[in-house]
N, C-alpha and C positions, 0 to 999 in steps of 0.2 A: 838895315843895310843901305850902303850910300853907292848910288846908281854905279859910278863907278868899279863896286865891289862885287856888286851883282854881273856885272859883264865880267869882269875875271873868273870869276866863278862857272858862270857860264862857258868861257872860252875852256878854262880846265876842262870841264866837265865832257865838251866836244871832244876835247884832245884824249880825254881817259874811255870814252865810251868805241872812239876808232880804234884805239889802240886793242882795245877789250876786243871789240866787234870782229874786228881783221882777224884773229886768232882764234877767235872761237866759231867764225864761218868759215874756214878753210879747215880747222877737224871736223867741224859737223855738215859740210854741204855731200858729202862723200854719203853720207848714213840717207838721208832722203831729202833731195833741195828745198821741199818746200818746207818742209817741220823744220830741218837742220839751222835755216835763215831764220824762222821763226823764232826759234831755243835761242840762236845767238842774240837777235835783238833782244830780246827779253830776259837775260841773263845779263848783257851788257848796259844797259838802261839801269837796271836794278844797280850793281857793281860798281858804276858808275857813278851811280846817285849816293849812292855810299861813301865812295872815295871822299865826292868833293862835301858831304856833309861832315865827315869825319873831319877833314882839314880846313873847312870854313864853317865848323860851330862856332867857335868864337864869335868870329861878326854874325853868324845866326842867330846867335843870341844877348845879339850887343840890343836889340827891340824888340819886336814882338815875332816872337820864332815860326808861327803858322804865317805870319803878312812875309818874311825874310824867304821862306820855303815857298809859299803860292808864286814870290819874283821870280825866283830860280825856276819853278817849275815852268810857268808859263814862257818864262824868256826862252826857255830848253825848247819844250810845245813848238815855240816859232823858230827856233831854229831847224830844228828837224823837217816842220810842213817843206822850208825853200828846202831842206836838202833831199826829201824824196822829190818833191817833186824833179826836180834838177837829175837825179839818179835816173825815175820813172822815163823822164824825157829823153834823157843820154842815152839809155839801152837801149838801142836798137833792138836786139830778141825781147826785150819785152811785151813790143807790142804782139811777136808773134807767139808769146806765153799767155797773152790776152786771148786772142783770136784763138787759139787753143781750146783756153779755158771754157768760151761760150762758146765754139762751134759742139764741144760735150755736154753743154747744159741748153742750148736753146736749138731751135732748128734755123737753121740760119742757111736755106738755101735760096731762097726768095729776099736777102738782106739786098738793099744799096750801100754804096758807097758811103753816101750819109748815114745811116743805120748802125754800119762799122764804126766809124768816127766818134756816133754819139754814145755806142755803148763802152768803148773804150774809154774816154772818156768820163764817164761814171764809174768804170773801173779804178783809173788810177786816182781819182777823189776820195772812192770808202776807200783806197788803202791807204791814202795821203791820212784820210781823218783816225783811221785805224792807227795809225802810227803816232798823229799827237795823242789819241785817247792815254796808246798805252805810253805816252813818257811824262803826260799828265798825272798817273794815276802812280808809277813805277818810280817815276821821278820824285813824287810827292814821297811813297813810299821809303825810297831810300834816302831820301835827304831828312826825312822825322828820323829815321834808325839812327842814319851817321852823325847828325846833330847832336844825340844825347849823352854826348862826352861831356865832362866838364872841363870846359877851357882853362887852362893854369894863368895865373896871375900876370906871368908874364908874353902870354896868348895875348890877352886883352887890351894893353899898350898899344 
């Protein structure tokens, strides 16, 4: 796949997994926020990766179809890292879904300022990394599935 090709793909693939994501977080946030957010990325990533392998087998398999899927997956990987992070940073209640989180798992009456800072911090990083693993892995997943069309004659042109 010629770099080019790989960025469109890419770009679809953004455009197919928001579309996905928007719709299947707004039925499922109702059922329990955190599984419900959970199910939709993970359904949308997958569905996603699908879509754009289905409709870019062809150039996926214009070379060597694991090296065409590791480009996709990884360019995906880094698009996703800036956009939680970008997300993580924008919500405001995010931070107080943090603050949340470890004042029920640590005792945190004796914390400083700094203390807050740095544990949150390390928060939104495992989720950041949590998020390329799984589009790494989900991405990789759906882009082998959807690839294994056989492109028609006139795909290949």
């Amino acid at each position: 796949m010629k770099f080019g090709d790989v960025i469109v793909a890419v770009a679809s693939w953004a455009v197919v997994y928001l579309l996905v994501y928007s719709v299947l977080s707004i039925a499922l946030v109702p059922m329990d926020s955190f599984w419900g957010l959970n199910v939709a990325f993970v359904v949308s990533v997958l569905v996603s990766a699908l879509i754009v392998g289905y409709v870019f087998a062809g150039k996926i398999q214009e070379e060597s179809r694991m090296a065409s899927i590791g480009k996709l997956a990884v360019l995906s990987a880094f698009v996703i890292m800036f956009a939680a992070m970008i997300i993580y940073g924008a919500i405001g209640h995010y931070s107080a879904a943090i603050d949340e989180y470890l004042q029920n798992t640590y005792s945190t009456d004796s914390w400083t300022n700094a203390d807050w800072a740095a544990y949150e911090g390390v928060v939104l990083v495992l989720n950041t990394v949590v998020n390329v693993l799984g589009v790494l892995v989900l991405g990789f997943v759906g882009l082998y599935l959807g690839s294994m069309r056989k492109p028609s004659a006139k795909t290949k042109e």
